[in-house]
C-alpha positions as CSV (number, residue, x, y, z in Angstrom):
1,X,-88.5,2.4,53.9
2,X,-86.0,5.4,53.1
3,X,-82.5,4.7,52.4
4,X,-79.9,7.5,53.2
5,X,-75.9,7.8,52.9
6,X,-74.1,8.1,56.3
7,X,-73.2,11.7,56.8
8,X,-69.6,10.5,57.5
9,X,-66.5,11.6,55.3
10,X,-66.4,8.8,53.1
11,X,-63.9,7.6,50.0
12,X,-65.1,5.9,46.9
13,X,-63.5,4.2,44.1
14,X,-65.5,2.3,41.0
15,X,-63.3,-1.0,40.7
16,X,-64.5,-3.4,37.8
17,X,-68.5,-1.6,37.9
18,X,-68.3,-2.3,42.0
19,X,-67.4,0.3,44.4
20,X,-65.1,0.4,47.1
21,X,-65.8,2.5,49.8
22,X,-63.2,3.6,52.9
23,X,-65.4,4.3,56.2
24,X,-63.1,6.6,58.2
25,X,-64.9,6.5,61.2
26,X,-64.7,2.2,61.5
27,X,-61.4,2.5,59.7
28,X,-62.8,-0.4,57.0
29,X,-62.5,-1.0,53.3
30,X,-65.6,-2.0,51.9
31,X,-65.9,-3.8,48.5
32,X,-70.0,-3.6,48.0
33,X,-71.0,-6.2,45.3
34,X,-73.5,-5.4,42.1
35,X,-76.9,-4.6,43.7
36,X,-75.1,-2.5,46.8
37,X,-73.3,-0.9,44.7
38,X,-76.3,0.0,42.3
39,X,-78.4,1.1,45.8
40,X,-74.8,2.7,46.7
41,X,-75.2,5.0,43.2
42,X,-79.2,5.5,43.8
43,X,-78.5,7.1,47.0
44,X,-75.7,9.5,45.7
45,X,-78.0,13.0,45.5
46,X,-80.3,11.8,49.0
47,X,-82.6,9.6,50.4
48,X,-84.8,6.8,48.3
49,X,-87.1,4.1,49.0
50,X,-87.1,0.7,48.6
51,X,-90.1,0.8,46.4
52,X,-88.1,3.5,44.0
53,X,-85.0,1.2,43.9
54,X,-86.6,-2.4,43.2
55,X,-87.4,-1.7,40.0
56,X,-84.8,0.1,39.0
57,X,-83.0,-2.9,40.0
58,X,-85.0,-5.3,38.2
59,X,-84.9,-3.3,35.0
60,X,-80.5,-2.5,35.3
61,X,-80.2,-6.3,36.0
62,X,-82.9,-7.8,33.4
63,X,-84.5,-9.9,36.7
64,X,-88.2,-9.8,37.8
65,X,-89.5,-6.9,40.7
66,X,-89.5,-10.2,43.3
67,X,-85.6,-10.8,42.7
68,X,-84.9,-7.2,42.4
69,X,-86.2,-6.8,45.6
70,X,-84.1,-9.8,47.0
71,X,-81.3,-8.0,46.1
72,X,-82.0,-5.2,47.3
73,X,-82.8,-6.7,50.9
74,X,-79.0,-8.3,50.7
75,X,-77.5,-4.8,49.7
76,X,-79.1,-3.0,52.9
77,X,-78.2,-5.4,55.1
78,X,-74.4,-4.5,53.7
79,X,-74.9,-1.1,53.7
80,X,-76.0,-1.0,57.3
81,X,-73.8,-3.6,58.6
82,X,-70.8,-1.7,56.8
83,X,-72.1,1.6,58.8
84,X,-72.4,3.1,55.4
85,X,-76.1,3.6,55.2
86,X,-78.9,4.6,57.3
87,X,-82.8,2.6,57.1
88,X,-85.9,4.9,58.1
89,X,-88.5,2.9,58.8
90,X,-92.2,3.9,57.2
């Protein structure tokens, strides 16, 4: 599964090691919590998988691959509900 940024005109701030992102288009302020933010700061230079981003995850946040990707499930479903990221399916 790839993961890939909106191609919207979006503003970011880092608040406290979370980011808060302004979505011009649905005129929302999104605060993203720790593991959308990391998947937030993975996706910054273009598309990644799930399978790159787990253990990242699991290694940034000291937790096993299975939580990791846990995580990672509840930051997507952020991301894409937010309009803030896109999901290609394999």
């Amino acid at each position: 599964m790839r993961l890939e940024r909106v191609s919207a005109s979006l503003t970011e701030v880092e608040v406290d090691g979370e980011i808060a992102i302004y979505h011009p288009v649905t005129d929302a302020v999104v605060l993203l919590n720790p593991s959308a933010s990391a998947i937030w700061r993975l996706t910054a230079d273009g598309p990644v998988t799930v399978e790159e981003v787990v253990p990242l995850l699991a290694e940034a946040f000291g937790i096993d691959p299975a939580e990791a990707r846990r995580g990672v499930a509840a930051g997507i479903e952020v991301l894409v509900d937010e309009q803030l990221l896109l999901v290609d399916a394999p």
